[in-house]
Backbone bond lengths (Angstrom), bond angles and torsions (degrees), N, CA, C in turn:
res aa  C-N    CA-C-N  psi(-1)  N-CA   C-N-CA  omega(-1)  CA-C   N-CA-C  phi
1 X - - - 1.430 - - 1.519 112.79 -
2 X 1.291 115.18 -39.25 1.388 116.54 -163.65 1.546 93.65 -85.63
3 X 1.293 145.83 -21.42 1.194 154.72 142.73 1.852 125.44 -8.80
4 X 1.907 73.80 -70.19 1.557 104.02 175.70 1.772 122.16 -69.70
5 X 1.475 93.69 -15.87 1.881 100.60 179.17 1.399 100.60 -102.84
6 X 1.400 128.84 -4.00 1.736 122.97 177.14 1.427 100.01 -83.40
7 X 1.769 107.63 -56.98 1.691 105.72 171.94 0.996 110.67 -32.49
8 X 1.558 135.94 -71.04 1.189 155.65 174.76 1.754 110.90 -3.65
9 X 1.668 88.25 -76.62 1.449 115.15 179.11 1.708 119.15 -31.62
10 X 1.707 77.23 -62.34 1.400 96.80 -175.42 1.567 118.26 -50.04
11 X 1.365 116.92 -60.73 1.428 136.22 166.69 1.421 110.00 -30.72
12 X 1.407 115.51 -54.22 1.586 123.09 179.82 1.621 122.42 -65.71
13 X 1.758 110.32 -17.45 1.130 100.19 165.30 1.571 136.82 -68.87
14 X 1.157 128.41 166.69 1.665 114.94 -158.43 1.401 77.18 -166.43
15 X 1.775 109.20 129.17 1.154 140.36 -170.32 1.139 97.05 -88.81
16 X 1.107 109.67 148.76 1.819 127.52 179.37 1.414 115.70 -68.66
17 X 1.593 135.13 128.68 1.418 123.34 171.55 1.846 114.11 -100.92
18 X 1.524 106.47 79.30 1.361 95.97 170.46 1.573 118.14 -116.11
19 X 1.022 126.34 -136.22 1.502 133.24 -157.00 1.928 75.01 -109.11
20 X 0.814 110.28 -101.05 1.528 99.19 -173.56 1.644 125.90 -10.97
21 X 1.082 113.00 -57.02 1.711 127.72 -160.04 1.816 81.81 -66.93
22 X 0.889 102.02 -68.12 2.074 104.40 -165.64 1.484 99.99 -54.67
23 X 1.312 127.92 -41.18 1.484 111.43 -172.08 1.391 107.94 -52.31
24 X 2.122 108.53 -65.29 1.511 115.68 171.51 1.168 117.64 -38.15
25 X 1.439 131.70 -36.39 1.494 138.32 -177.22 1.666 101.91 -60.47
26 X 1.226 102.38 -46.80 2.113 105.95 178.85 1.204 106.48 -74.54
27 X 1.355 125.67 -45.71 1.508 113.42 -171.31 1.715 100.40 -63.00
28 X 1.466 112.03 -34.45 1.911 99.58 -170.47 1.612 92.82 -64.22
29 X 1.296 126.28 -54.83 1.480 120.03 170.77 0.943 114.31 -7.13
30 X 1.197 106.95 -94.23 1.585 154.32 -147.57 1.860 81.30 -53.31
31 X 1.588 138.51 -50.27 1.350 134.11 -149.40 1.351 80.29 -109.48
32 X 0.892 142.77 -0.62 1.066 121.80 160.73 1.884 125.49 -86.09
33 X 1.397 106.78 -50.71 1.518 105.51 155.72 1.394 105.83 -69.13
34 X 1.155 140.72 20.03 1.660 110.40 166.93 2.002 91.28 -110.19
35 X 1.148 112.42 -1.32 1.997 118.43 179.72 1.799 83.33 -82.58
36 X 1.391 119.53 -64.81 1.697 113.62 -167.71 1.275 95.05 -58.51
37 X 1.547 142.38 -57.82 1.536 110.70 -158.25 1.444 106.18 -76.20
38 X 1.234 128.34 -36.94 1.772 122.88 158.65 1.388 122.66 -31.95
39 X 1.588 120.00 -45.16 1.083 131.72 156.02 1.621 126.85 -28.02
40 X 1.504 93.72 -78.23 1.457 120.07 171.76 1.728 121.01 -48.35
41 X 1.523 110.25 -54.42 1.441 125.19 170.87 1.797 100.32 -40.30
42 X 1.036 93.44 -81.09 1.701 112.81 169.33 1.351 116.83 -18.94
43 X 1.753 125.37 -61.46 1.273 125.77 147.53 1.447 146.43 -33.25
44 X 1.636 90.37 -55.23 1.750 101.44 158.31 1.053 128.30 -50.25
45 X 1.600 111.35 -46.80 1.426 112.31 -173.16 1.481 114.69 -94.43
46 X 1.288 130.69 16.45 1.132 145.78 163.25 1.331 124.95 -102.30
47 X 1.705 102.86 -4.07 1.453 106.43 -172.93 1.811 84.11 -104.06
48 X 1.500 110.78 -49.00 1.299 120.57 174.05 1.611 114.42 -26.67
49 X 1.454 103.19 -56.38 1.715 106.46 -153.87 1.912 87.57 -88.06
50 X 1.303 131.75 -17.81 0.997 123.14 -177.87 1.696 110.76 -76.32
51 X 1.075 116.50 -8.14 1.250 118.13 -156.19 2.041 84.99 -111.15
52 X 1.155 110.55 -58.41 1.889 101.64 174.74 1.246 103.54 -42.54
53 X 1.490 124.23 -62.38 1.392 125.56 176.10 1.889 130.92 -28.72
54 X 1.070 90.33 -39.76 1.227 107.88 -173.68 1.693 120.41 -90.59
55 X 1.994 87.65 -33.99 1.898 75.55 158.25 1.426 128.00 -104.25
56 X 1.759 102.54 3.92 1.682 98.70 159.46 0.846 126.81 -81.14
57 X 1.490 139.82 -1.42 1.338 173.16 -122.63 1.531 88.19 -123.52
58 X 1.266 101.88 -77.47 1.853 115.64 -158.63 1.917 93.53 -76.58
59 X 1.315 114.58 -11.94 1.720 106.33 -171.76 1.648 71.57 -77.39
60 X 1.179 119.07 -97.78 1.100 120.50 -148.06 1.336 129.35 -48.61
61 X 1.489 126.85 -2.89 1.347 135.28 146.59 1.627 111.07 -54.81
62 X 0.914 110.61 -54.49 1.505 125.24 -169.78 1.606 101.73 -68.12
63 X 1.263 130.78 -47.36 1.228 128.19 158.35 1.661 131.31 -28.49
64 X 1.475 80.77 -70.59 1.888 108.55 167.62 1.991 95.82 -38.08
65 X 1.413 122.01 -65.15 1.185 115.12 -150.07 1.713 90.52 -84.28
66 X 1.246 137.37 -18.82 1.365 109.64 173.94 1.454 107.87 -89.19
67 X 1.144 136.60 7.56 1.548 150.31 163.33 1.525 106.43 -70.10
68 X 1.113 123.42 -44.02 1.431 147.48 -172.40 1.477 104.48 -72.06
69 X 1.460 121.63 -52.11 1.681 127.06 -162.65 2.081 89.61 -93.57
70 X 1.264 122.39 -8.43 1.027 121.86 -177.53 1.896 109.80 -89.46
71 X 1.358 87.89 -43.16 1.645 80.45 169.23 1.414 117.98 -90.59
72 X 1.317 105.48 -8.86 1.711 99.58 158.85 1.502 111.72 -54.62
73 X 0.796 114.21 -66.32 1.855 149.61 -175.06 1.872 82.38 -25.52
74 X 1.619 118.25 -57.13 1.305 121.53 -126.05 1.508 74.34 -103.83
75 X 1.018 142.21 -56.23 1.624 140.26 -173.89 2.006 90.58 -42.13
76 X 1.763 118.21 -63.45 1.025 116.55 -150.54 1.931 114.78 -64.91
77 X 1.659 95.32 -29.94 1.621 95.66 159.79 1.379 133.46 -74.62
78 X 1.397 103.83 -28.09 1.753 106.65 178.81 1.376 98.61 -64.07
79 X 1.599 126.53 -25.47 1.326 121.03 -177.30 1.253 121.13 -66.96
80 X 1.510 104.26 -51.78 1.471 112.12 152.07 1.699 140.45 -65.58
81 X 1.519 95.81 17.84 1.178 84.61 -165.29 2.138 78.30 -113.86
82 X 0.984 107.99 -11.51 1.327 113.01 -179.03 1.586 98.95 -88.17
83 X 0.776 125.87 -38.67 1.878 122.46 -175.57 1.741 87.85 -73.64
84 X 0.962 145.41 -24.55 1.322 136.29 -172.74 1.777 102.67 -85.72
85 X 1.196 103.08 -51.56 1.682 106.07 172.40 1.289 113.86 -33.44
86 X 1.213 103.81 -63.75 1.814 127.35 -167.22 1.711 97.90 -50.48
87 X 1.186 91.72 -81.72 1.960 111.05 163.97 1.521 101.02 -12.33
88 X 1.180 129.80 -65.64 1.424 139.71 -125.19 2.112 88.14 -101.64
89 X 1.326 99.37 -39.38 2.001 101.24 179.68 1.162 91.70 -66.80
90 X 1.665 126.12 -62.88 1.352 135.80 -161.83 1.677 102.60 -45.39
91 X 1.361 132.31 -51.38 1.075 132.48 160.12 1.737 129.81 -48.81
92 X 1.097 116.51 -49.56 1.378 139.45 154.68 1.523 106.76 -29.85
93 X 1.210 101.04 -67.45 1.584 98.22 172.91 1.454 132.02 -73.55
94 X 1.251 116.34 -12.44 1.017 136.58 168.68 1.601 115.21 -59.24
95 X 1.462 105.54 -55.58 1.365 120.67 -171.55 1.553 100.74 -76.71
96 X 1.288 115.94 -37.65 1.950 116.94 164.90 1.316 106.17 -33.19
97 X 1.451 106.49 -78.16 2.082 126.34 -173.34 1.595 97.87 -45.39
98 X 1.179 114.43 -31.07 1.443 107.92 -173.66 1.918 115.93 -86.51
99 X 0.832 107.87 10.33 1.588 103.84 -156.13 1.811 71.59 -108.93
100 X 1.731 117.01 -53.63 1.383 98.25 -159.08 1.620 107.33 -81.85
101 X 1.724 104.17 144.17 1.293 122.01 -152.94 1.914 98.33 -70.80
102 X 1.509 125.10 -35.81 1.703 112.23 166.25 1.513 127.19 -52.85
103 X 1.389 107.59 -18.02 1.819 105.64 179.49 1.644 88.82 -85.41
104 X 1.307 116.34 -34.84 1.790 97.20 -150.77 1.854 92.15 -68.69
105 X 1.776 114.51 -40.41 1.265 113.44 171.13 1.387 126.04 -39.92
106 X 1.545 109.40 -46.79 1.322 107.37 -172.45 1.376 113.13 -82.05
107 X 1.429 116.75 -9.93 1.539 104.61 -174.65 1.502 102.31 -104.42
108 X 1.296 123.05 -16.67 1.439 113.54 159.48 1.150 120.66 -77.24
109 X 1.447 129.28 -6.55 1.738 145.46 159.11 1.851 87.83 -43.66
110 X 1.187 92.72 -87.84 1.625 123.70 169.76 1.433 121.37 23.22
111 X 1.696 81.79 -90.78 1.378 122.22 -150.11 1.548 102.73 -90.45
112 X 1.572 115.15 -40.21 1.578 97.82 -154.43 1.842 78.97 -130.15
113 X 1.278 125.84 15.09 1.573 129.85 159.07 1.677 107.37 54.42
114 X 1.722 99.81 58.97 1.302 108.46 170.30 1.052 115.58 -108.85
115 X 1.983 139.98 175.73 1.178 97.93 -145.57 1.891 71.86 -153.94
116 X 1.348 98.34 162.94 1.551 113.41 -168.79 1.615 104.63 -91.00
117 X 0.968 119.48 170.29 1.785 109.75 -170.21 1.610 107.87 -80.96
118 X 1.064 113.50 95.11 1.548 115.21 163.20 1.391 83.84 127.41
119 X 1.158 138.53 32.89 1.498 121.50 171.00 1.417 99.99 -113.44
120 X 1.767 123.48 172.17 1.485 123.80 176.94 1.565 94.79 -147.70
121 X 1.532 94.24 137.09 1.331 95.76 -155.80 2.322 99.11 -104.21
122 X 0.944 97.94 121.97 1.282 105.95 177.89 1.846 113.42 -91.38
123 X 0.879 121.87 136.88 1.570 122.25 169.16 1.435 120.78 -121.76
124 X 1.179 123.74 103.81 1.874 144.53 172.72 1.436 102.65 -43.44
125 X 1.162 154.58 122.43 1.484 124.56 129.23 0.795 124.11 -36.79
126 X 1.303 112.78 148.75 2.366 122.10 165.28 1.256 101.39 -62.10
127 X 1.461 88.19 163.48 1.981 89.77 162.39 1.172 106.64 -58.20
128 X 1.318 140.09 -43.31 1.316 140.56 -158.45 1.252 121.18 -60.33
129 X 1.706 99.60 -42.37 1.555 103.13 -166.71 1.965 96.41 -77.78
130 X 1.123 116.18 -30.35 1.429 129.33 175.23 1.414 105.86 -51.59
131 X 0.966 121.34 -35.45 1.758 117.12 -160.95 1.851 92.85 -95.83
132 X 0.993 79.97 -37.72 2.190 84.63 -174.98 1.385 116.71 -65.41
133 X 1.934 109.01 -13.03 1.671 118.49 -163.60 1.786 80.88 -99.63
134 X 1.197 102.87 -36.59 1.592 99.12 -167.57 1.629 110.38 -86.39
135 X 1.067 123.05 -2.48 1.677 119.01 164.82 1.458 98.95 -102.24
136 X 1.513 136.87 -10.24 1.813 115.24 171.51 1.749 90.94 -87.31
């Protein structure tokens, strides 16, 4: 009972309307919407910086992997750029053997079975042509 007459009490009180009570009444207002738009600001700019975050995040992932297919790229030409070297001496020397006049002799000996003065030129079959005479 005595419970039920404090509620009571309480309920029956009625706040004062003067020049004081309403000002304090605006200022709790008043700090109170300036906590929600602080609130809110706070939100925005947390949704804001989450969102730069997230696409400098993915730039620079994406960076990383064309950094990656770039030094692939650069490993796969230096490779080629070394098979071209090789290529390019191998030729070099080629054109050396060729300048002096005994290789060009001996490889037209060779190749097209011409023959030096007083020489007689004999020709072997391959195995190949041997095995092909002996299966007709």
């Amino acid at each position: 009972m005595v419970k039920r007459q404090n509620i009571r009490q309480q309920n029956n009180v009625r706040t004062l309307q003067n020049d004081y009570i309403r000002s304090s009444d605006n200022k709790v207002k008043y700090s109170k919407k300036q906590k929600v738009r602080f609130r809110r600001r706070m939100v925005v700019f947390c949704l804001g910086a989450s969102a730069v975050l997230v696409f400098l995040v993915s730039t620079y992932i994406s960076q990383n992997e064309r950094l990656q297919e770039k030094q692939q790229q650069k490993e796969e030409v230096l490779a080629e750029l070394q098979e071209v070297k090789e290529q390019q001496e191998m030729l070099n020397l080629q054109i050396a053997k060729l300048e002096d006049d005994e290789y060009i002799a001996k490889l037209a000996r060779k190749e097209y079975f011409l023959s030096d003065d007083g020489e007689i030129i004999f020709t072997i079959p391959s195995d190949e042509e041997n095995e092909e005479q002996n299966s007709k």
